[in-house]
C-alpha positions, 0 to 999 in steps of 0.5 A: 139612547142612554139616559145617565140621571144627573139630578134628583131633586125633592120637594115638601107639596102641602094642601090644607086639606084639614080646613074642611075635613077633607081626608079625615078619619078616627085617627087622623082628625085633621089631615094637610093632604102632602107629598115628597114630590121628586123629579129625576133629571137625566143628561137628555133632558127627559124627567121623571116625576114621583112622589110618596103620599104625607097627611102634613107635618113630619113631610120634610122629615121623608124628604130628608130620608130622600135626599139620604137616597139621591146618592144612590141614584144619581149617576146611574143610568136608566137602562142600567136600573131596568136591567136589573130593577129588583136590584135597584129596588134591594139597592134602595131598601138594604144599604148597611147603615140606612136599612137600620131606620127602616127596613122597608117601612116607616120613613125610609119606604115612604122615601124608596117609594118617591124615588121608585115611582120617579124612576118608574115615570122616566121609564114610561116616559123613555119608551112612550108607554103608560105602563108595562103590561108584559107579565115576565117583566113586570114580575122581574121588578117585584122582590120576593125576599121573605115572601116566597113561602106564601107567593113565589115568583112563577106563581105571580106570573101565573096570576098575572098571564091570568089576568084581564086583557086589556081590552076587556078592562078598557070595555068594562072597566076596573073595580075601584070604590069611592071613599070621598063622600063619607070622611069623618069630619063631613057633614051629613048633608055633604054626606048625602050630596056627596053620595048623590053625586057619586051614584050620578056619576057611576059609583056602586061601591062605597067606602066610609070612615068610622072608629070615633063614636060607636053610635054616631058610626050606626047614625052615619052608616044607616044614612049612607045605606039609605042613600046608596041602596041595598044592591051597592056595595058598603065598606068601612075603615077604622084606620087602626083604632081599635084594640081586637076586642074591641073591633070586634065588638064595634064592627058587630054592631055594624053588621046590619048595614052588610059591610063588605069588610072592615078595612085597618080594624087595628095595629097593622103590624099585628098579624095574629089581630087581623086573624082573630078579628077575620074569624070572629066576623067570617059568620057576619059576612065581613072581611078583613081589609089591611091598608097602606101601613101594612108593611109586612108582606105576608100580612095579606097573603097568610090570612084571609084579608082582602 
């Protein structure tokens, strides 16, 4: 059967999320958790939902930027797209004028990954799946464009062919960490109720925020030790506060809390930082983690972060 898409349509979702802290970090004090959220229609009336991840104003500023994108999409059909979905992808990401507000960061990528995930879902939906789980068709999705000096096409299968079965994860799971115990904004007594919660429920990693006020950081990771023990696992996140210098210095003194790694130390688009902030805690046992507003490619792949 073929599915011509026949709508695209977006929507600016808000929460106030601000109102009791819930998200917040050093740089973003008062997050409203948001989306751009699309939905896909096509001509049989199967959909496909996707959205991209706000924290508040500046939303209808990506749902612009979507609607931008719609041109490209509706008309085509489904089976079209998956055929060639690294096409699709370099379809979304290079046209010759609005390229120019990107390229793949920024608005412009917040926008192609609403569109990407709804047309993802309409795939999964087409063909009754969760997800993909071949590894040759799952690489042909991905766009190697200006990372093949670091990860090429085969050597991705090749991790992927790699991977856990999926019985095997369905036995022991996947490793995730929770960071929803220890936002900046909450309380310590939310704090410890938080955490206590958390170790009820089955979480042995942890992950907080810090990067406003060094000693308050020492007072709150001590605390959060103290709740979760010395066998689990502690990471922290400054979200891009710190000049390198200055990560330096700051995550050095939190060293005796035994991070795992400090996650978005400083500017993410400065690769040389990372790399100078990743040597100078290697002898304290502390990696460095890039996050989401990593846009280069490469950052994770040429310097030892996580």
């Amino acid at each position: 059967m073929v599915h011509k898409i026949i709508k695209l349509a977006v929507t600016d979702v808000r929460f106030p999320t601000s109102l009791e802290q819930h998200g917040s970090d050093a740089m973003h004090r008062d997050p409203d958790y948001s989306a751009a959220y699309v939905v896909i229609s096509t001509d049989v009336g199967l959909r496909g939902y996707g959205l991209t991840f706000t924290v508040g104003r500046g939303t209808e500023i990506v749902v612009c930027a979507v609607e931008a994108l719609a041109g490209l999409v509706v008309g085509k059909s489904l089976e079209e797209i998956i055929s060639d979905f690294r096409g699709f992808y370099r379809l979304l990401t290079s046209d010759g004028q609005m390229r120019w507000i990107g390229p793949e960061k920024g608005v412009i990528h917040l926008a192609t990954a609403a569109v990407l995930n709804a047309v993802w879902d309409l795939w999964a939906r087409a063909e009754g799946k969760v997800g993909c789980g071949d590894p040759k068709q799952i690489v042909s999705c991905i766009d190697f464009r200006y990372i093949t000096d670091a990860l090429t096409e085969q050597e991705a299968l090749d991790i992927l062919m790699k991977a856990q079965e999926e019985d095997q994860m369905l036995k022991e799971g996947y490793p995730a960490y929770t960071t929803s115990c220890a936002w900046m904004g909450y309380s310590d007594q939310q704090l410890k109720q938080l955490c206590t919660d958390a170790l009820n429920n089955g979480w042995t990693k942890f992950k907080m925020k810090v990067g406003a006020d060094l000693e308050d950081d020492i007072r709150r990771c001590r605390l959060i030790r103290q709740m979760i023990g010395p066998d689990n696992t502690l990471m922290i996140d400054a979200n891009q506060r710190w000049d390198v210098g200055e990560a330096i210095a700051w995550v050095s003194r939190l060293a005796e809390f035994r991070p795992l790694w400090i996650e978005e130390p400083t500017s993410p688009d400065d690769i040389l930082g990372h790399a100078a902030i990743s040597k100078a805690l290697a002898p304290l046992g502390i990696r460095v983690a890039t996050g989401e507003q990593t846009h280069q490619k490469k950052c994770t792949l040429h310097h030892q972060c996580v």
